[in-house]
C-alpha positions as CSV (number, residue, x, y, z in Angstrom):
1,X,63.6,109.4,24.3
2,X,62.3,106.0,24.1
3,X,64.5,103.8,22.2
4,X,68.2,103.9,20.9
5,X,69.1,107.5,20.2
6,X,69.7,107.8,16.6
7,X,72.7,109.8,14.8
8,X,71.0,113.0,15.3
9,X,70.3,113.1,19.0
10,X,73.3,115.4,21.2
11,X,75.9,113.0,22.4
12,X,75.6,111.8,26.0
13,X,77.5,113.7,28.9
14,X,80.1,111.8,31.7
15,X,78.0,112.5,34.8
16,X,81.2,114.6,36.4
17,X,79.7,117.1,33.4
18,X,77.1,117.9,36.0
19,X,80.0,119.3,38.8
20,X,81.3,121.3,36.3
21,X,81.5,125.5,37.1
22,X,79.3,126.4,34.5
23,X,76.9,123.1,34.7
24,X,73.9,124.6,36.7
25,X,71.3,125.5,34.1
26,X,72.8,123.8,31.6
27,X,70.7,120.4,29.9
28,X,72.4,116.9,29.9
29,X,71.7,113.8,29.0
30,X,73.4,110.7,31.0
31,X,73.1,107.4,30.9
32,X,74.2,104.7,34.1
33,X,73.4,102.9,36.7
34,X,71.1,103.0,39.8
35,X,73.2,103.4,43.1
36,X,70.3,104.3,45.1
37,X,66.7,105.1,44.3
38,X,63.4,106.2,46.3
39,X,60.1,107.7,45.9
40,X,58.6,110.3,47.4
41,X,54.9,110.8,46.6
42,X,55.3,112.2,43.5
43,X,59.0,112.5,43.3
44,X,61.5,110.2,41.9
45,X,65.0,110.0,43.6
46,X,67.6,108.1,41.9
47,X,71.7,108.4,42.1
48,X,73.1,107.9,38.9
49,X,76.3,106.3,38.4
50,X,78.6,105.8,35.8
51,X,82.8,105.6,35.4
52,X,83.5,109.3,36.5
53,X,81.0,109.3,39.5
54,X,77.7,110.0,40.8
55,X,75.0,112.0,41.0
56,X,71.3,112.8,42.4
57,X,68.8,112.4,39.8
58,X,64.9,114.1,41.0
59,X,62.0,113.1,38.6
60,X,57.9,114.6,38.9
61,X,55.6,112.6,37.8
62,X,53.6,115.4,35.9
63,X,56.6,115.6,34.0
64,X,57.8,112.5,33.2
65,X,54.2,111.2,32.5
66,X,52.0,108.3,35.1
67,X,52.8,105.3,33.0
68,X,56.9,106.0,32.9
69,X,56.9,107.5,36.3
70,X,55.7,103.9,37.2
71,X,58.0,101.9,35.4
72,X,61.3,104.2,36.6
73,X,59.6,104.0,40.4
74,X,60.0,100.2,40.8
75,X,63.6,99.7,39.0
76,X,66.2,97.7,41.0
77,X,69.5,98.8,42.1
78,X,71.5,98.4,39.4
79,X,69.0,98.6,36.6
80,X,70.4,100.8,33.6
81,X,69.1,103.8,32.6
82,X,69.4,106.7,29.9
83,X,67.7,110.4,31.4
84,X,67.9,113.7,30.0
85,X,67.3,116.9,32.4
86,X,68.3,120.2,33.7
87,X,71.7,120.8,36.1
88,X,70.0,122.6,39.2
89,X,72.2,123.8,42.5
90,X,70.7,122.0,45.1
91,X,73.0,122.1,48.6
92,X,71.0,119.2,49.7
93,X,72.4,116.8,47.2
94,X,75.5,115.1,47.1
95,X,78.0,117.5,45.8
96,X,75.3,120.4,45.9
97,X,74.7,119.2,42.4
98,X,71.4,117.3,40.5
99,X,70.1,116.8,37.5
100,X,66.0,117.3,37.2
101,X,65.3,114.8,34.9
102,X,62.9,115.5,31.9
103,X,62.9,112.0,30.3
104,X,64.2,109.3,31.8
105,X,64.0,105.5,29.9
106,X,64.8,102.1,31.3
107,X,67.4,100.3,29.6
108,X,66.9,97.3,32.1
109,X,64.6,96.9,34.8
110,X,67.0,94.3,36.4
111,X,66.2,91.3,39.1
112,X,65.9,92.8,42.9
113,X,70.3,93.1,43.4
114,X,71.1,90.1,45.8
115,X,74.6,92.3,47.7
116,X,73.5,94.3,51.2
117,X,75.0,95.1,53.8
118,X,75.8,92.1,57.2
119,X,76.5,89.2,54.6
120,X,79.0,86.7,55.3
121,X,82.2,87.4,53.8
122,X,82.1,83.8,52.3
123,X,78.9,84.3,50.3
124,X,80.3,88.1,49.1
125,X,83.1,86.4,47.9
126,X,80.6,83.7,46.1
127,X,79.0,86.7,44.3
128,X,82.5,88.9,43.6
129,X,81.5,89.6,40.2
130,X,78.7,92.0,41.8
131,X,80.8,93.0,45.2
132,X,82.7,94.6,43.0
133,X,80.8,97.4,41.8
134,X,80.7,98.9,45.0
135,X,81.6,102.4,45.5
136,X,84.5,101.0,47.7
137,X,86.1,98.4,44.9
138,X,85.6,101.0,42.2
139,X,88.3,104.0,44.0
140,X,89.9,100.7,44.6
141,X,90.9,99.7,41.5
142,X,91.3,103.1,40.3
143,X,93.7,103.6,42.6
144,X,95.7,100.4,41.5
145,X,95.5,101.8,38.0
146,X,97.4,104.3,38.8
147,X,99.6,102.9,40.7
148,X,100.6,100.6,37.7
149,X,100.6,103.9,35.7
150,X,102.7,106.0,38.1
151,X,105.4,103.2,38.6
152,X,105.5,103.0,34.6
153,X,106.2,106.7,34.3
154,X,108.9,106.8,37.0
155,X,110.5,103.6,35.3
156,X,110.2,105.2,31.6
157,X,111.8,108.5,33.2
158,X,114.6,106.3,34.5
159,X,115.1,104.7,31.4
160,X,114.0,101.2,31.9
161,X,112.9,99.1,29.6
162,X,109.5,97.3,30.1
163,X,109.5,93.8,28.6
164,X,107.6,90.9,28.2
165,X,108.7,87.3,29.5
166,X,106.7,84.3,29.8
167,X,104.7,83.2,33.0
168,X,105.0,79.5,31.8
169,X,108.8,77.8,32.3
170,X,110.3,74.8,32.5
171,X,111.6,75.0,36.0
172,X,110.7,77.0,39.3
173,X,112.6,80.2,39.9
174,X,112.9,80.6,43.8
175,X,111.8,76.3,44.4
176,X,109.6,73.8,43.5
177,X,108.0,73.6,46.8
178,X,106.1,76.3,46.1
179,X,105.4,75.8,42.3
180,X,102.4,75.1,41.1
181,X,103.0,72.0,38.3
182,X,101.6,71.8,35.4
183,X,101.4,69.0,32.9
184,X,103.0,70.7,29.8
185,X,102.2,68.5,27.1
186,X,104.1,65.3,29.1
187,X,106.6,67.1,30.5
188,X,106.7,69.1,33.8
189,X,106.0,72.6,34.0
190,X,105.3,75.5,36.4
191,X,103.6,78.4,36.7
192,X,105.8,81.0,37.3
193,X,106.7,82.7,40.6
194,X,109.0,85.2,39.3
195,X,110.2,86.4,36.0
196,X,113.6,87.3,37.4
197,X,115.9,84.9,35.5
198,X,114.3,86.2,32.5
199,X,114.5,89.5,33.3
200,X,118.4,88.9,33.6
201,X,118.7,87.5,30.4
202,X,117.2,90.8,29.1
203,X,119.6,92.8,31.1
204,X,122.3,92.1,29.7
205,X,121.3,93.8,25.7
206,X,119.2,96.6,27.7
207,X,121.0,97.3,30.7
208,X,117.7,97.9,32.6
209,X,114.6,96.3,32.5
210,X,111.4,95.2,34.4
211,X,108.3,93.7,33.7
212,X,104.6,93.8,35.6
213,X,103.4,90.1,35.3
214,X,101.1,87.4,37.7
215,X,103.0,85.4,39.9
216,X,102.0,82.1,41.5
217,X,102.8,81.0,44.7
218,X,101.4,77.5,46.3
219,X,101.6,78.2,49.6
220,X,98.7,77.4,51.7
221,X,99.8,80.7,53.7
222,X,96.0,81.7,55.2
223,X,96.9,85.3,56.2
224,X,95.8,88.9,55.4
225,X,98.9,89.4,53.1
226,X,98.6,86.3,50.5
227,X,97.8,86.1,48.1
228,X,98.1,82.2,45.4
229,X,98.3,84.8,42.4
230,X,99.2,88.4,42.2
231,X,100.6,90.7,40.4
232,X,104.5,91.3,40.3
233,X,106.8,95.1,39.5
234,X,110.0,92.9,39.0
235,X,113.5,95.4,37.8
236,X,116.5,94.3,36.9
237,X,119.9,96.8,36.7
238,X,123.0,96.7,35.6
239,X,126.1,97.7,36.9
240,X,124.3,98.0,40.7
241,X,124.7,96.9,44.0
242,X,122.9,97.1,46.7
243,X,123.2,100.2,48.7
244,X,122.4,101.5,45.1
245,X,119.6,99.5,44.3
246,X,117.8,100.5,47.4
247,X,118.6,104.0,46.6
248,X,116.2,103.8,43.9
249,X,113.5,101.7,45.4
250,X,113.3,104.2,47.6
251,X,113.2,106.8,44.6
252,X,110.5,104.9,43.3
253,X,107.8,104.3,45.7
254,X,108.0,108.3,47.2
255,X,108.1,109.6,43.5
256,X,104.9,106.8,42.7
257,X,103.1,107.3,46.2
258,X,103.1,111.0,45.6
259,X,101.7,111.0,42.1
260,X,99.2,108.9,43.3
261,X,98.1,110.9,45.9
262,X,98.0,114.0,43.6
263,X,96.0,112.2,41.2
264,X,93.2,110.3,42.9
265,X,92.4,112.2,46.0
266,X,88.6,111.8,46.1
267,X,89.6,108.1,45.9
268,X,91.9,107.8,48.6
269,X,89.5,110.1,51.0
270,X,86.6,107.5,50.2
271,X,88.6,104.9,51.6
272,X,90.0,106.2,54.9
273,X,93.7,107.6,53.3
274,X,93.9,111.3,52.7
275,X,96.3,112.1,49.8
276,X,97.9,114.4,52.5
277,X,99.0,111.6,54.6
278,X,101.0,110.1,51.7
279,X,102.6,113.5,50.6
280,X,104.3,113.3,53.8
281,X,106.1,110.2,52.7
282,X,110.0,111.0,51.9
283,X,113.5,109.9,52.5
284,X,115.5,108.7,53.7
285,X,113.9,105.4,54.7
286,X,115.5,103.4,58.0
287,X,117.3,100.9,57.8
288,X,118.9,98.0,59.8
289,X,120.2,94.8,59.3
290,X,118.8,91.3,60.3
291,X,121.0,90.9,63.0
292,X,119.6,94.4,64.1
293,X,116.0,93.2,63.2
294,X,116.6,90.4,65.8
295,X,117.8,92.1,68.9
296,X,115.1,94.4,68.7
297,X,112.4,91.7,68.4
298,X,114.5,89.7,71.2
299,X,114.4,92.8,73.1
300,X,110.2,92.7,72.4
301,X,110.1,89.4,74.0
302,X,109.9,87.4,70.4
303,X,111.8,84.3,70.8
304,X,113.9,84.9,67.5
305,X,117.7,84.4,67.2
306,X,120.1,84.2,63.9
307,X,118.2,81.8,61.6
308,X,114.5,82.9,62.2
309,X,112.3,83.8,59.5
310,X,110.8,86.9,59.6
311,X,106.8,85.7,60.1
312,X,104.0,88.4,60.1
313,X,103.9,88.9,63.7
314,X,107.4,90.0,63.5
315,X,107.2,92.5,60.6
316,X,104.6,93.9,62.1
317,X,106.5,94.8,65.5
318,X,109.1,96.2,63.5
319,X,107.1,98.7,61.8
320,X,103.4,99.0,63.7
321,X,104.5,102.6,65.3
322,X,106.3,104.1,62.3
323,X,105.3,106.4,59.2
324,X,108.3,105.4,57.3
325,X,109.1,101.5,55.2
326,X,111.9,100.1,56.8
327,X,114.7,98.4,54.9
328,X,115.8,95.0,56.8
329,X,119.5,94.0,55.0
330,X,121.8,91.4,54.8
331,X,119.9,88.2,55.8
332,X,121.5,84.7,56.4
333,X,121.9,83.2,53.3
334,X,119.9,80.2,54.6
335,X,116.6,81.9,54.4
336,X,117.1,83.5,50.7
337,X,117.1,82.5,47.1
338,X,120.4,80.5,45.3
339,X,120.9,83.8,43.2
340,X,121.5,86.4,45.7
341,X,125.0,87.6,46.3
342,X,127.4,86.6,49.4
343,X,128.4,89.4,51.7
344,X,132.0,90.1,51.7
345,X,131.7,92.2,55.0
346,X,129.4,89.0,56.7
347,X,129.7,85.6,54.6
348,X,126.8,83.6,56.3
349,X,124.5,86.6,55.4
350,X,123.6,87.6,51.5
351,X,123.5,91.1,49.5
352,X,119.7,91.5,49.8
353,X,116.8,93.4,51.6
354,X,113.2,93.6,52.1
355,X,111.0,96.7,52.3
356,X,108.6,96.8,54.9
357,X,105.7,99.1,54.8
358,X,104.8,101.4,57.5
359,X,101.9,101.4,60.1
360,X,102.3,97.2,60.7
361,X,101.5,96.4,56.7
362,X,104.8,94.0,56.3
363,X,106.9,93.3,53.6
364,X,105.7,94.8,50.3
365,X,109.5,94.9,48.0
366,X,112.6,91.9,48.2
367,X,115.5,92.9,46.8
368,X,119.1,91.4,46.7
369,X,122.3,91.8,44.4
370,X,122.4,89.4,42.6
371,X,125.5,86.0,42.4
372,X,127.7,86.5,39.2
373,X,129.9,83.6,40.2
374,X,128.8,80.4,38.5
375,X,130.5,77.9,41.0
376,X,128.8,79.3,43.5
377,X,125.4,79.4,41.9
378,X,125.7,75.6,41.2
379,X,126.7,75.2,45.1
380,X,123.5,77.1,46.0
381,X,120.9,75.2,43.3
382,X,122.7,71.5,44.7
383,X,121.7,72.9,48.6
384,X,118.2,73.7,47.6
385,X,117.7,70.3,46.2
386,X,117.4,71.2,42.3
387,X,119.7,70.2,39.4
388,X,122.0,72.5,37.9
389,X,121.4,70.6,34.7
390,X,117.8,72.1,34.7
391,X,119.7,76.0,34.9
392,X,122.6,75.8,32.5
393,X,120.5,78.3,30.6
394,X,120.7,80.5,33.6
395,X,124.9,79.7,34.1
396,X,125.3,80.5,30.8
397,X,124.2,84.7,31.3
398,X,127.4,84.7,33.8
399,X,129.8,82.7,31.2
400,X,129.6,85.8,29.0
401,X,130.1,89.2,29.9
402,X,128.6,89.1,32.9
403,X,128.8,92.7,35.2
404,X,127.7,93.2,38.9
405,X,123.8,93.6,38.6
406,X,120.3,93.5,41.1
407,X,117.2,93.9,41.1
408,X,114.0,93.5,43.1
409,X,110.4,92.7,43.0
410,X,107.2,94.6,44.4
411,X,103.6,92.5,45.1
412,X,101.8,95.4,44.1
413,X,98.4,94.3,45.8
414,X,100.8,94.1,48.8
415,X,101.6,98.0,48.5
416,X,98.0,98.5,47.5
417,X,97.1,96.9,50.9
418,X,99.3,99.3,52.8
419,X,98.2,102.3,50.8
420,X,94.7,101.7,51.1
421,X,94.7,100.5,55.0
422,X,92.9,97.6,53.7
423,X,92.7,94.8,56.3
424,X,92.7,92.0,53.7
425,X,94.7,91.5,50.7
426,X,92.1,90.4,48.6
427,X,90.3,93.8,48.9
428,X,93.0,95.1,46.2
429,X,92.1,92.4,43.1
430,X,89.0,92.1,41.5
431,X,88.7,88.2,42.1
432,X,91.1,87.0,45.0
433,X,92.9,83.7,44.2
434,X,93.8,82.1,47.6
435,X,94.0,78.0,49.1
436,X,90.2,78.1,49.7
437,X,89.1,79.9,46.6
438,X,89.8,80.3,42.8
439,X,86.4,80.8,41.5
440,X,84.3,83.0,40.4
C-alpha cells in the first residue's frame, strides 16, 4: 500500500463504516489521524480518527513486516496514516469494534504533539490551532453547526428571509463607546455591533428577515460570557409587537434545542449534556418584568433599585435554580438602545426583553419592539450623544410606510455556552477574540 493509491485501488471507508451492523468481517481501508497509540511486544495499538469518529486499530508485527512495524511503532500523536484491515468484534475496544490492520503506511511521522494534559490555560490558548482538535472542541463545533443549521430550518419554515448586510458602516448601531473605529480610507468607520438597522431596511420589501453575521463589541468586559467578536442570529418582523415577538423566540429556541438534541446525541453526552435533558425543554417560558426582576433580587439581599443594570451576578440569581429561560420585560428606557419602543402602559420603561438561560448561564437573546416615531428617535440619538445627521438614512425607513415591527438578536456562542455547560465562552469558537487576546 506504499504510496498514493492509484485509480484502481477500492475507495477509502469513513471510520463510522467499521460500527456499522454488518461491519465485523468485512475489509476496510481508512485513512486518519493518531488519537492514541501503544505497543505491546509485538502488538501495535493505535486509535484512528477521522471526521465521523474513532476507532481501535491492532497491528502484528509478523504481519505488517519488522521494518514497517518499526516505523508505525514510533509515530507521534497526530501523525497521519492510511491502513487497510479486517472489522473484528472485540468487546474490549471502544465501541466493541476494531480494525486488524493488514497494511498500514505513514503519511507523516509528525514532531512529538506539544498539547497534554495540566497546561496553563494561557499557553493552550497560545497553541489554539492544535487545542482544537481535541475530542472535546470537535463535538463542540459540531454541535454549533447544528445549531446554525437547526435555527436556519426553523427560520426557512417560518418564512424568513436570510440576507446579507455589511459588518463595515459608517456609524455605530447601539454607541460609539463600544465601537471599535476603523480608519476607512480617511474617514471614520466601525466595525459593526449589530446588523439591525440594516436588517430593517430589508424588512420593509420582505416582511421578515434575519441574518447570522460577527459582531464586535470593545468592551473590556473580562468575564465568562464575552466575548470582543461573536457571532450574531439577528430577525427582524413585521407587523409584530412584543408579546408576539417573544412568542416566537420562544418557538424558536425549543423547536432548535430539540433538533439538536435529536441530532447530535453522542456529542452532547461527550460533553456532560444528555440530549434527554434538553428534550425536556418546552413552554411556556417565565416571565417578569424589571420592576419584578428587582424586588426579587432586593428581596436576595442585592443592592438594586429602578435604574440598575442587570450585571452577571444578578442574572445569575435570577435563573441559577431553574430549568426554564426566563424572559425579563419592559426595562427603563435609560439602560436600552435609541430604537426601542416606549411603553404605553409604563412610559419610563421600553417595549423590550432579554432571554435569560437556565441553570445561572445569563442572558443569551435581547429583544425589543422597535420606535416607528421619528421625533422621538431623534430625541433618543441627541440623549445618547450621537447626531441625527449621521442616521437620516435610518429616519428615512419610518418616513415611508413604516408598520409596527421587532426584532431580536441571539449571541449564539452565548446559547452554545448554556447548551454545552461550558464554563467559559471561549470554549464555543475555534479562536476566542477577547481584551487580552486576538491572535493565533
Amino acid at each position: 500500500m506504499a504510496g498514493v493509491p492509484v485509480a484502481s485501488d477500492p475507495p477509502f471507508d469513513r471510520v463510522d463504516a467499521a460500527f456499522a451492523d454488518d461491519a465485523v468481517g468485512r475489509p476496510v481501508r481508512l485513512r486518519g489521524w493518531v488519537l492514541r497509540a501503544r505497543s505491546s511486544g509485538g502488538i501495535l495499538f493505535l486509535v484512528i480518527r477521522d471526521r465521523t469518529g474513532s476507532v481501535q486499530v491492532t497491528a502484528r508485527k509478523d504481519v505488517l513486516g519488522a521494518d514497517r512495524f518499526a516505523s508505525v511503532e514510533h509515530v507521534q500523536l497526530e501523525a497521519s496514516v492510511r491502513l487497510a484491515g479486517t472489522v473484528a468484534a472485540d468487546p474490549r475496544a471502544p465501541g466493541g469494534r476494531e480494525v486488524r490492520a493488514e497494511r498500514i503506511e505513514v503519511v507523516h511521522q509528525g514532531d512529538p504533539f506539544p498539547i497534554f494534559a495540566d497546561q496553563t490555560e494561557e499557553f493552550r490558548l497560545d497553541q489554539r490551532h492544535l487545542v482544537i482538535r481535541s475530542q472535546e472542541h470537535v463535538a463542540t463545533f459540531r454541535v454549533k453547526a447544528e445549531f446554525l443549521r437547526a435555527v436556519r430550518q426553523f427560520l426557512d419554515e417560518e418564512d424568513v428571509l436570510e440576507m446579507t448586510p455589511p459588518i463595515l458602516t459608517g456609524n455605530p448601531a447601539e454607541g460609539g463607546a463600544e465601537a471599535f473605529q476603523i480608519d476607512y480610507f480617511g474617514r471614520p468607520g466601525y466595525l459593526s455591533q449589530s446588523v439591525q438597522l440594516y436588517l430593517e431596511a430589508l424588512l420593509f420589501p420582505n416582511e421578515r428577515v434575519y441574518a447570522i453575521t460577527p459582531s464586535f463589541r470593545a468592551e473590556k468586559s473580562r468575564t465568562p460570557r464575552h466575548l470582543t467578536e461573536y457571532l450574531h442570529l439577528e430577525v427582524e418582523l413585521a407587523w409584530c409587537d412584543l408579546p408576539d415577538l417573544l412568542d416566537f423566540i420562544e418557538r424558536m429556541m425549543v423547536d432548535t434545542v430539540h433538533r439538536v438534541a435529536q441530532r447530535r446525541p453522542k456529542e452532547l453526552a461527550l460533553l456532560g449534556r444528555p440530549a434527554s435533558e434538553l428534550l425536556e425543554l418546552a413552554g411556556p417560558f417565565p416571565r417578569m418584568t424589571y420592576r419584578q426582576a428587582i424586588d426579587r433580587l432586593k428581596s436576595q439581599g442585592f443592592p438594586v433599585h429602578y435604574g440598575s443594570d442587570l450585571g452577571t451576578a444578578e442574572e445569575r440569581a435570577l435563573t441559577l435554580e431553574s430549568k426554564l429561560p426566563l424572559f425579563v420585560t419592559h426595562f427603563p428606557a435609560a439602560l436600552k438602545a435609541f430604537y426601542m419602543l416606549r411603553s404605553t402602559d409604563d412610559p419610563d420603561a421600553v417595549e423590550a426583553a432579554d432571554l435569560l438561560a437556565p441553570e445561572g448561564y445569563h442572558e443569551i437573546v435581547g429583544a425589543s419592539a422597535r420606535e416607528t416615531d421619528v421625533a422621538r428617535l431623534v430625541e433618543r440619538l441627541t440623549a445618547a450623544g450621537a447626531n441625527p445627521a449621521e442616521y437620516e438614512w435610518y429616519l428615512d425607513l419610518r418616513r415611508h410606510g413604516s408598520v409596527p415591527h421587532a426584532g431580536f438578536g441571539v449571541g449564539i456562542e452565548r446559547v452554545l455556552r448554556w447548551l454545552l455547560r461550558r464554563e467559559h465562552i471561549r470554549e464555543t469558537t475555534p479562536f476566542p477574540r477577547t481584551p487580552s487576546r486576538h491572535t493565533p
